[in-house]
N, CA, C and O atoms as CSV, one atom per row, in Angstrom:
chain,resi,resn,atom,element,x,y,z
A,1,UNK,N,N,82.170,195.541,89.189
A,1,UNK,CA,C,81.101,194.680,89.670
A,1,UNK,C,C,80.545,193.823,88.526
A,1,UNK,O,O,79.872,192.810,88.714
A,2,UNK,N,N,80.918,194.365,87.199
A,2,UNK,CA,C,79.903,193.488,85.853
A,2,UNK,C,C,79.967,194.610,85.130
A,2,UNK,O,O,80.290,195.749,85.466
A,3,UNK,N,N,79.612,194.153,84.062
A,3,UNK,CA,C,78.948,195.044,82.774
A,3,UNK,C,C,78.010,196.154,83.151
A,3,UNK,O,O,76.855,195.832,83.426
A,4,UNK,N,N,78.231,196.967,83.182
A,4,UNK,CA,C,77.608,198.008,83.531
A,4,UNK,C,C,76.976,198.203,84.709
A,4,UNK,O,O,75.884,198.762,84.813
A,5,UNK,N,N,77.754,197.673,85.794
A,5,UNK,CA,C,77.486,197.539,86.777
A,5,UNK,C,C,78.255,197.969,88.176
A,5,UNK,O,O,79.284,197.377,88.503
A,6,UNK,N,N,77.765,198.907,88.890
A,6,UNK,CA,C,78.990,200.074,90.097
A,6,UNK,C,C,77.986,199.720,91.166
A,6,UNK,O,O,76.778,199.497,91.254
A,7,UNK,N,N,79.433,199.791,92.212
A,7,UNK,CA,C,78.759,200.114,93.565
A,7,UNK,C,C,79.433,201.416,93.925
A,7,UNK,O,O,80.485,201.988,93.640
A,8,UNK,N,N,78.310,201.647,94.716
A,8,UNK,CA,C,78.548,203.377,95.511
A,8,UNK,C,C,79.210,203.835,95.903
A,8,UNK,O,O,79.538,203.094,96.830
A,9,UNK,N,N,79.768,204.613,95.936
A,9,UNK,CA,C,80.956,205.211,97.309
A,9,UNK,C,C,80.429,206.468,97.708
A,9,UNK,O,O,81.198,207.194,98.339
A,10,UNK,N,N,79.368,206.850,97.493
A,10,UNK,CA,C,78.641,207.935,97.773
A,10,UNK,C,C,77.105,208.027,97.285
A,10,UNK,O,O,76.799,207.669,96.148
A,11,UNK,N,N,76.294,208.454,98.067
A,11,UNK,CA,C,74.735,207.999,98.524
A,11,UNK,C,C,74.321,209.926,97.175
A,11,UNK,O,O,74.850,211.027,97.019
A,12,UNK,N,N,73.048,209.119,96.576
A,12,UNK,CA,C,72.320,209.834,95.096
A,12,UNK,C,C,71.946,211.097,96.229
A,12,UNK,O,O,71.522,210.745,97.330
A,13,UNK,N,N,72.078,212.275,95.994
A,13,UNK,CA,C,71.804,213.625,96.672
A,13,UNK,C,C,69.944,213.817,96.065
A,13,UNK,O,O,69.206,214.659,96.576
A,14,UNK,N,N,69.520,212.957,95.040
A,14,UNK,CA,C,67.983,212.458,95.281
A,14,UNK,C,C,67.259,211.402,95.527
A,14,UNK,O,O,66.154,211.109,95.070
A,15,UNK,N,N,68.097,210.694,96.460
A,15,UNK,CA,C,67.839,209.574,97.371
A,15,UNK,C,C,67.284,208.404,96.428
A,15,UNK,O,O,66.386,207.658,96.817
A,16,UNK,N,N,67.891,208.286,95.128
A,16,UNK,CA,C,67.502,207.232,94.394
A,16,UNK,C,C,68.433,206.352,94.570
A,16,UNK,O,O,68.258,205.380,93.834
A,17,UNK,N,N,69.584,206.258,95.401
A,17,UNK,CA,C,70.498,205.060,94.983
A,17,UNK,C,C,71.212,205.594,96.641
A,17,UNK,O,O,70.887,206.727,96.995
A,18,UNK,N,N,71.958,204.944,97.403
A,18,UNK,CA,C,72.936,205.070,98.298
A,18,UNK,C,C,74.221,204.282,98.489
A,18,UNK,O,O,74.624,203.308,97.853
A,19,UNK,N,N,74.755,204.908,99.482
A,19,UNK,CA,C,75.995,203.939,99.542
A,19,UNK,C,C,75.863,202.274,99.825
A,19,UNK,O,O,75.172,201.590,100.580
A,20,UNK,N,N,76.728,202.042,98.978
A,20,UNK,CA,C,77.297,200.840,98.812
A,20,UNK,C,C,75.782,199.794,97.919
A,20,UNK,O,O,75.770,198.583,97.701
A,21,UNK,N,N,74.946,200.584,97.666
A,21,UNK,CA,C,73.886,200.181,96.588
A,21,UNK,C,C,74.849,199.481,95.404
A,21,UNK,O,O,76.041,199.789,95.407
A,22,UNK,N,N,74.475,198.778,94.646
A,22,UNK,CA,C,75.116,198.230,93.422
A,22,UNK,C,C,74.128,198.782,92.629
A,22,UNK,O,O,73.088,198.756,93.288
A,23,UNK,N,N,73.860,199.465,91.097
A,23,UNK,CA,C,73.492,200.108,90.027
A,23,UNK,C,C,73.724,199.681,88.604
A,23,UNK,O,O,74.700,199.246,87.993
A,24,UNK,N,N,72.726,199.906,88.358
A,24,UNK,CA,C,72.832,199.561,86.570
A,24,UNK,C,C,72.998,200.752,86.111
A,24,UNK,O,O,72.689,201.737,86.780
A,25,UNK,N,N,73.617,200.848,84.657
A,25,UNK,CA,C,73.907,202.070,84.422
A,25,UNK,C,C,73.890,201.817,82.559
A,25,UNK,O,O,74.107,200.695,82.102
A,26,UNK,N,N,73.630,202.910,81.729
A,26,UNK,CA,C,74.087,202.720,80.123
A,26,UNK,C,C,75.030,203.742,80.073
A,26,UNK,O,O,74.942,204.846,80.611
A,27,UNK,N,N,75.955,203.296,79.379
A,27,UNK,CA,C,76.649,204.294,78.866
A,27,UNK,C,C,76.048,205.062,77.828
A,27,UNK,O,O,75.117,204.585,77.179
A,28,UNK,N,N,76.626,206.557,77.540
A,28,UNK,CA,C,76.154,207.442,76.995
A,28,UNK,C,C,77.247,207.747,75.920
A,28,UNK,O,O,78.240,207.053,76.138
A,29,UNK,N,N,77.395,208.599,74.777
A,29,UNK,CA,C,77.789,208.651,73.956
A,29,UNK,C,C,79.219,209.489,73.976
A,29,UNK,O,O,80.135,209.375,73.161
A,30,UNK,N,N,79.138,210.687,75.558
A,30,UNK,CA,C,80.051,211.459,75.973
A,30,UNK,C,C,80.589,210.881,76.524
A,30,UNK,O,O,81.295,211.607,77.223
A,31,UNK,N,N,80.791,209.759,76.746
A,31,UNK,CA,C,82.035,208.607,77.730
A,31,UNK,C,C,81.102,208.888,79.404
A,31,UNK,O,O,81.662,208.347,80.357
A,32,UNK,N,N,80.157,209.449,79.643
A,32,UNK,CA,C,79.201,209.356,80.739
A,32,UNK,C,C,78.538,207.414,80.823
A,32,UNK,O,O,78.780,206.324,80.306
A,33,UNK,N,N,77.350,208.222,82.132
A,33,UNK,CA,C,77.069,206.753,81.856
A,33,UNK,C,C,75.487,207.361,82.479
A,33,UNK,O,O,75.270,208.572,82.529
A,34,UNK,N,N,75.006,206.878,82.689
A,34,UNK,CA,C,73.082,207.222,83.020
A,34,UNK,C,C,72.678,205.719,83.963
A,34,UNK,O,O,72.903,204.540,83.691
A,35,UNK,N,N,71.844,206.497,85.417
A,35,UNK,CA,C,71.855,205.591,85.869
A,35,UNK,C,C,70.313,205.047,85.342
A,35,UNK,O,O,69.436,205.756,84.848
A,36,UNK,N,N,70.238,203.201,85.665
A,36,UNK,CA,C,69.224,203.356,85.065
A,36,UNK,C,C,68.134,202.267,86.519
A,36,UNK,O,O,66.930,202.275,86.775
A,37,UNK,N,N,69.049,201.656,87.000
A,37,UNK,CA,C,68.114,200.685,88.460
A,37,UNK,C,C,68.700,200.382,89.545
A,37,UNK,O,O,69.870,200.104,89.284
A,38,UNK,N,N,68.468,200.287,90.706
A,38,UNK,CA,C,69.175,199.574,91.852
A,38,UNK,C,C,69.305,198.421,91.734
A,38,UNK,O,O,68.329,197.795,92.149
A,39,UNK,N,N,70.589,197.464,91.097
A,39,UNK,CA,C,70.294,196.278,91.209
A,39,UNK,C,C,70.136,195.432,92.505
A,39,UNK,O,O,69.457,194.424,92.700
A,40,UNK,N,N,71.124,196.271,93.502
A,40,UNK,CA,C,71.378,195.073,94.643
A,40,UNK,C,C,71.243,196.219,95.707
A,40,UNK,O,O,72.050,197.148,95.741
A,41,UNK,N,N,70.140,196.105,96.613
A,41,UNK,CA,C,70.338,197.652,97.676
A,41,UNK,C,C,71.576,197.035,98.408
A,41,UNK,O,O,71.811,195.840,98.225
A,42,UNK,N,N,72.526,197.913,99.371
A,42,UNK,CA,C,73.325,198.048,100.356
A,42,UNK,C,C,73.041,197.074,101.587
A,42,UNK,O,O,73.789,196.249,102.111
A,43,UNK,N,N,71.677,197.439,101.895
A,43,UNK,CA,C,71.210,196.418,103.229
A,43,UNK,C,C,71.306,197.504,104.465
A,43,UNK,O,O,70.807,197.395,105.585
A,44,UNK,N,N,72.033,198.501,103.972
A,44,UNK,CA,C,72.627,199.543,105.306
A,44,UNK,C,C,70.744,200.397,105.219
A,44,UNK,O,O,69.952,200.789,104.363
A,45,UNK,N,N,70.834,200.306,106.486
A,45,UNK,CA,C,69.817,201.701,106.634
A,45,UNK,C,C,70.455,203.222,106.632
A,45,UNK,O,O,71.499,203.631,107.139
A,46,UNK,N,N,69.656,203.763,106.034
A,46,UNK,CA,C,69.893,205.826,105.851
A,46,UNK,C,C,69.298,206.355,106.664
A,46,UNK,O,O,68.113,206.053,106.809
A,47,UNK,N,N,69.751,207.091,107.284
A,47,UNK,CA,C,69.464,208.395,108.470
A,47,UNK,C,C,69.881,209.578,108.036
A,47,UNK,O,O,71.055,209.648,107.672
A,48,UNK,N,N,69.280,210.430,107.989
A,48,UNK,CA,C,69.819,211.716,107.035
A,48,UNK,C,C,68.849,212.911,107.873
A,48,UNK,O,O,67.637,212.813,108.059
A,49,UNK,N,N,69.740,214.065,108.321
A,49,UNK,CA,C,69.286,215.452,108.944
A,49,UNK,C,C,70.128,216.644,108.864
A,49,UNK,O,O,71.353,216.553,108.783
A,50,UNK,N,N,69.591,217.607,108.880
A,50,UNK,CA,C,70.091,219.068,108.986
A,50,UNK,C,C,70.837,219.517,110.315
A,50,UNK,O,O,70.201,219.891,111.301
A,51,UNK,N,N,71.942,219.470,110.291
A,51,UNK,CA,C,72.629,219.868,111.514
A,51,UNK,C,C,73.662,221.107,111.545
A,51,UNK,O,O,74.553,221.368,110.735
A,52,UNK,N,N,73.190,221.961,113.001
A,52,UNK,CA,C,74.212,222.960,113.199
A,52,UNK,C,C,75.744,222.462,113.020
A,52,UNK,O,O,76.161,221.312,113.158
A,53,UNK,N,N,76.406,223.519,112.708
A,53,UNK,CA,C,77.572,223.400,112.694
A,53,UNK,C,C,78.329,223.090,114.167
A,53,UNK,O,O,79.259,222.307,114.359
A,54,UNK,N,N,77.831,223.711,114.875
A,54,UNK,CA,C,78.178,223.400,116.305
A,54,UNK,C,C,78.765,222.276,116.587
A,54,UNK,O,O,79.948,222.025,116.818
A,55,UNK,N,N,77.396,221.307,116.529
A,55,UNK,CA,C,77.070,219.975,116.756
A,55,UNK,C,C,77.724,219.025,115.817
A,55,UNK,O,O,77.918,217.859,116.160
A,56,UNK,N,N,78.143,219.565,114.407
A,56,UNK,CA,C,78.937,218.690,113.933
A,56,UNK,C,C,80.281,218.615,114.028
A,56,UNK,O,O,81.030,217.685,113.728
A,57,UNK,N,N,80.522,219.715,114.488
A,57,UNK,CA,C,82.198,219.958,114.587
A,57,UNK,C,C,82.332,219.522,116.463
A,57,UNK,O,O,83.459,219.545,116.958
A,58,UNK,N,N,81.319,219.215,117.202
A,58,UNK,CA,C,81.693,218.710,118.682
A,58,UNK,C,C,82.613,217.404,118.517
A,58,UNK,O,O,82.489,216.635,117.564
A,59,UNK,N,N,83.483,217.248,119.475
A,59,UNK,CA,C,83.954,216.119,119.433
A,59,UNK,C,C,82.891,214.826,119.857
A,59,UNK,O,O,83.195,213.707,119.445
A,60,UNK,N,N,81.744,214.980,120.616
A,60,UNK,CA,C,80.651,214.101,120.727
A,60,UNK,C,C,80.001,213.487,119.780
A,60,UNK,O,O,79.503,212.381,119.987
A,61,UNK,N,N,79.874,214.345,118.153
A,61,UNK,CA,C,79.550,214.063,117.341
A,61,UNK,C,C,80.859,213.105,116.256
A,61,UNK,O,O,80.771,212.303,115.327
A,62,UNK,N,N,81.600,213.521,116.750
A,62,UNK,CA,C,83.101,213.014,116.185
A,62,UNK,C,C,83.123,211.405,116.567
A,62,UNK,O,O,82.996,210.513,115.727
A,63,UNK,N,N,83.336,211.163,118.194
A,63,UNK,CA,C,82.675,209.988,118.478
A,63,UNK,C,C,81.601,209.574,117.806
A,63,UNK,O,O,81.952,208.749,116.963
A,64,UNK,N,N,80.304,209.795,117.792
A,64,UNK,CA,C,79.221,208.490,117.335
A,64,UNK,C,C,79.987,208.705,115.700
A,64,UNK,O,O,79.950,207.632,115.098
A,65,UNK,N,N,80.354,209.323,115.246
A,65,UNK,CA,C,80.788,208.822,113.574
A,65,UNK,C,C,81.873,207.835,113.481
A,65,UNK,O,O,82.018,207.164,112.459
A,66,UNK,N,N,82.698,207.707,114.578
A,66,UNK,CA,C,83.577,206.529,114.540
A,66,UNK,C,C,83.143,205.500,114.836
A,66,UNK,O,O,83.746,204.485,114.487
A,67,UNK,N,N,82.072,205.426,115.503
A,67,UNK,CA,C,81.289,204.451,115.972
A,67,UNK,C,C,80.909,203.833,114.800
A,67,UNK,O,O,81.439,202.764,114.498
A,68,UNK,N,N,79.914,204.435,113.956
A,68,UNK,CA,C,78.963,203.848,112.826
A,68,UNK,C,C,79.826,203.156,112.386
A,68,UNK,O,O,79.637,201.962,112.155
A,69,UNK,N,N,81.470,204.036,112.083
A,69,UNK,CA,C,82.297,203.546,110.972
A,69,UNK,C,C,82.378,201.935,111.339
A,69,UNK,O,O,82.233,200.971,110.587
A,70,UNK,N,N,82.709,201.987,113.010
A,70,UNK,CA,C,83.311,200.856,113.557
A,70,UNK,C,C,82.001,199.538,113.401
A,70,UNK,O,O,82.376,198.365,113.389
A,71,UNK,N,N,81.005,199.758,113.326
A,71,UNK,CA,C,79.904,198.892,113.441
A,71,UNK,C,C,79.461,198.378,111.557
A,71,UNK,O,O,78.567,197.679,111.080
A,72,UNK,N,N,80.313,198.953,111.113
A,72,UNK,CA,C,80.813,198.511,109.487
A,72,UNK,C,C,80.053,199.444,108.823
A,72,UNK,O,O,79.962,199.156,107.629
A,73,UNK,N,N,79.235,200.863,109.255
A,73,UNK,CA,C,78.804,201.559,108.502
A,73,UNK,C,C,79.292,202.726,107.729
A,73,UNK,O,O,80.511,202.851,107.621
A,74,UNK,N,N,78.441,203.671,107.128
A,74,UNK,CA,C,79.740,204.988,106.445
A,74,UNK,C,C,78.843,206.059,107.320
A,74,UNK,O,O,77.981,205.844,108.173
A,75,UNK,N,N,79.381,207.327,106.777
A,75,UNK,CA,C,78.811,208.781,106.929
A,75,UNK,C,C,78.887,209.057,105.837
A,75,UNK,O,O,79.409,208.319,105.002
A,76,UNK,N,N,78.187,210.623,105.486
A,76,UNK,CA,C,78.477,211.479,104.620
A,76,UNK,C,C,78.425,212.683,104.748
A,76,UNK,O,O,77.236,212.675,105.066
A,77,UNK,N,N,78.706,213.820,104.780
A,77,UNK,CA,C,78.626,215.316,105.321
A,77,UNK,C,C,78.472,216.352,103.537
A,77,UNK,O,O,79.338,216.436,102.666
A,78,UNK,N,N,77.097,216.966,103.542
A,78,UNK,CA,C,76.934,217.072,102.144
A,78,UNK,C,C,76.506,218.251,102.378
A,78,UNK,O,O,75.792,218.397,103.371
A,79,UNK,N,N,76.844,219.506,101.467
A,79,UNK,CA,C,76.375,221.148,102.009
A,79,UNK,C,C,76.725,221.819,103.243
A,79,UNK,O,O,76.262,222.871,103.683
A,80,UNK,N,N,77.756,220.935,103.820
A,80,UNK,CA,C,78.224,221.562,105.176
A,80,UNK,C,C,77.599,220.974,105.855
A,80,UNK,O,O,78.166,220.162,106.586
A,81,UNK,N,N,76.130,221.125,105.918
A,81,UNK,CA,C,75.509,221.097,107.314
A,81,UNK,C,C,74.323,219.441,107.034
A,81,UNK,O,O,73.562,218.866,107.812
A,82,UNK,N,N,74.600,219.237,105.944
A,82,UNK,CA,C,73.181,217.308,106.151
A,82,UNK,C,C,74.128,216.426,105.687
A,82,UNK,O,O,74.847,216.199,104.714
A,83,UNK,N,N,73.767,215.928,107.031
A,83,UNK,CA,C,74.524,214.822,107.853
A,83,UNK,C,C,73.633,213.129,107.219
A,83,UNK,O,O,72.438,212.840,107.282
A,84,UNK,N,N,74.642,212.426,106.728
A,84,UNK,CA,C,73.777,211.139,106.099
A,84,UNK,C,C,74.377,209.933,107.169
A,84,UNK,O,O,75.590,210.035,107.348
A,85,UNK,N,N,74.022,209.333,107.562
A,85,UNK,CA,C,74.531,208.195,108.252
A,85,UNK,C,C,73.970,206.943,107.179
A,85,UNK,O,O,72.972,206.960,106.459
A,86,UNK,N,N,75.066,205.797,107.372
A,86,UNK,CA,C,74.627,204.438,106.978
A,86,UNK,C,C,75.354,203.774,107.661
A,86,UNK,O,O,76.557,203.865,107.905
A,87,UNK,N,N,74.136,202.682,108.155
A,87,UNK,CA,C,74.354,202.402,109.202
A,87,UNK,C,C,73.584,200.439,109.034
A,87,UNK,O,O,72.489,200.169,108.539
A,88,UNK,N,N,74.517,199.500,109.574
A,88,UNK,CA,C,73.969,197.950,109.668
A,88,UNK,C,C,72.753,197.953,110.279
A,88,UNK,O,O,72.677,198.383,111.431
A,89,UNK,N,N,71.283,197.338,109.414
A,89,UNK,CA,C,70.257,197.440,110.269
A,89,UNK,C,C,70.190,197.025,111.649
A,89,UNK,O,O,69.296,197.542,112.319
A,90,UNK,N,N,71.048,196.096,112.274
A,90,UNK,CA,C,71.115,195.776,113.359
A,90,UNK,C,C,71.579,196.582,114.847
A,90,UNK,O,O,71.426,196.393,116.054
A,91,UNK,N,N,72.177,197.498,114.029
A,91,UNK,CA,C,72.826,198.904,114.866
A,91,UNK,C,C,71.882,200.022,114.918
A,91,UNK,O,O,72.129,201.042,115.561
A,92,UNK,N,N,70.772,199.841,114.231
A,92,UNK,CA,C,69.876,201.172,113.512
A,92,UNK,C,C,69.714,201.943,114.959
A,92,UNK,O,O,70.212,203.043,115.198
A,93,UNK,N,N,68.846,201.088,115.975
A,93,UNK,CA,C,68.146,201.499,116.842
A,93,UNK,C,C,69.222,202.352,117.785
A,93,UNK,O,O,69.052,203.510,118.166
A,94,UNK,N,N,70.519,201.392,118.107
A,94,UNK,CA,C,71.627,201.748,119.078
A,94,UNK,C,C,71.978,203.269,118.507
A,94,UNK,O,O,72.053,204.260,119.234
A,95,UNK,N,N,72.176,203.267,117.098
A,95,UNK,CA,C,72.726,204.689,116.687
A,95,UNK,C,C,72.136,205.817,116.593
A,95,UNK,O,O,72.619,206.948,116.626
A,96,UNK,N,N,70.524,205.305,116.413
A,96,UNK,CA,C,69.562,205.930,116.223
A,96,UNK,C,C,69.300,206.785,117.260
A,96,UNK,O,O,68.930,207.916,116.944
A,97,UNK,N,N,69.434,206.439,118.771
A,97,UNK,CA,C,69.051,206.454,119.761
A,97,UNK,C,C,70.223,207.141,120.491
A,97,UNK,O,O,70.041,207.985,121.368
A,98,UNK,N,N,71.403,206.738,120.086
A,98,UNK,CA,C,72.680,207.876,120.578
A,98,UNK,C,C,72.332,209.088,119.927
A,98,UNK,O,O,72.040,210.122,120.527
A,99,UNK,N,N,72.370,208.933,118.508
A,99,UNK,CA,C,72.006,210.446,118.552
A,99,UNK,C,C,71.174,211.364,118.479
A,99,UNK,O,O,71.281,212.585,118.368
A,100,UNK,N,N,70.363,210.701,118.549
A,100,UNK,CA,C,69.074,211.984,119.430
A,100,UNK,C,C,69.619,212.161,120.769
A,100,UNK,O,O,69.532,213.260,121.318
A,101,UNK,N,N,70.152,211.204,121.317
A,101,UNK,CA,C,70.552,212.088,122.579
A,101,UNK,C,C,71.625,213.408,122.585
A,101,UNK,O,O,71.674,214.452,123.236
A,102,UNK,N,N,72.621,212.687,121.303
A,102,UNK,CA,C,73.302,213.693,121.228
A,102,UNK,C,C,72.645,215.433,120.904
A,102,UNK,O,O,73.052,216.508,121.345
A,103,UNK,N,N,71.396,215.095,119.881
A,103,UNK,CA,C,70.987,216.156,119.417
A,103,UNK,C,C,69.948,217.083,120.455
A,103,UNK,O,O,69.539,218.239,120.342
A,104,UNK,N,N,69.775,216.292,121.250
A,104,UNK,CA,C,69.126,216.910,122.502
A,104,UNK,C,C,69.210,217.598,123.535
A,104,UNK,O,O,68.466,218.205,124.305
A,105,UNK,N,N,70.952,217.241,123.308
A,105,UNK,CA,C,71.809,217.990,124.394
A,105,UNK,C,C,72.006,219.142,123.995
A,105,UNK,O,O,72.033,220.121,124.741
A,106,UNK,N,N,72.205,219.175,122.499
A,106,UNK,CA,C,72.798,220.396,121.801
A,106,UNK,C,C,71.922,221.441,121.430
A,106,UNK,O,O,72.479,222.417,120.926
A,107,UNK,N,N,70.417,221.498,121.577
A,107,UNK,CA,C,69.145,221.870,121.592
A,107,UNK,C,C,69.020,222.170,122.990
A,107,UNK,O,O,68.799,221.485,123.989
A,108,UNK,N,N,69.344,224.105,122.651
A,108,UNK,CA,C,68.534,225.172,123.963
A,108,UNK,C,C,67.415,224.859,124.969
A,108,UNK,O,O,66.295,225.069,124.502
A,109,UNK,N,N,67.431,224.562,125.801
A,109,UNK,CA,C,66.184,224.643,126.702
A,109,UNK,C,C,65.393,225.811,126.373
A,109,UNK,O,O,66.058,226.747,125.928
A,110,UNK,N,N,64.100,226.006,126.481
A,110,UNK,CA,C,63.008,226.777,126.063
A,110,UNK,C,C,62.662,227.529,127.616
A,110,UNK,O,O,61.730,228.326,127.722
């Protein structure tokens, strides 16, 4: 991307940077590098939750992730079970809104 300069292929696990973010970075003396700013955010919106295994391994859930992909966004599946979506703000609501339904279905009646 430039002089010390990366884009993402995977979203900061302390939500300082995400996918497809562009980053400044210094190199460090161990051939590392230290991040140091977001230069350019992604534009993608983040959706990020704790999900049963159930529900991630359904093929329902299998669908809406091809979906995001298809609407030019990513996933990420981190600890097994938290689920990151990125997703085109313009899709936010549509995806947003599938899956709570999805997650609603998959949630016991009381």
């Amino acid at each position: 991307m430039g002089p010390n300069l990366y884009r993402l292929e995977v979203s900061s696990i302390l939500g300082e940077a995400s996918y497809h973010d562009v980053i400044e970075t210094e190199p460090q003396t161990d051939g590392s590098v230290r991040f140091l700013r977001v230069t350019t955010p992604s534009g993608l919106t983040t959706l990020s939750c704790v999900l049963s295994q159930n529900l991630l391994d359904s093929p329902a859930m299998s669908a809406l992730l091809e979906k995001v992909m298809a609407v030019g966004g990513n996933w990420e599946r981190i600890f097994g079970g938290f689920l990151i979506l990125h997703v085109p703000p313009t899709e936010r609501d549509h995806i947003t809104a599938e899956f709570n339904n999805l997650f609603s279905q998959s949630v016991p009646p009381k």
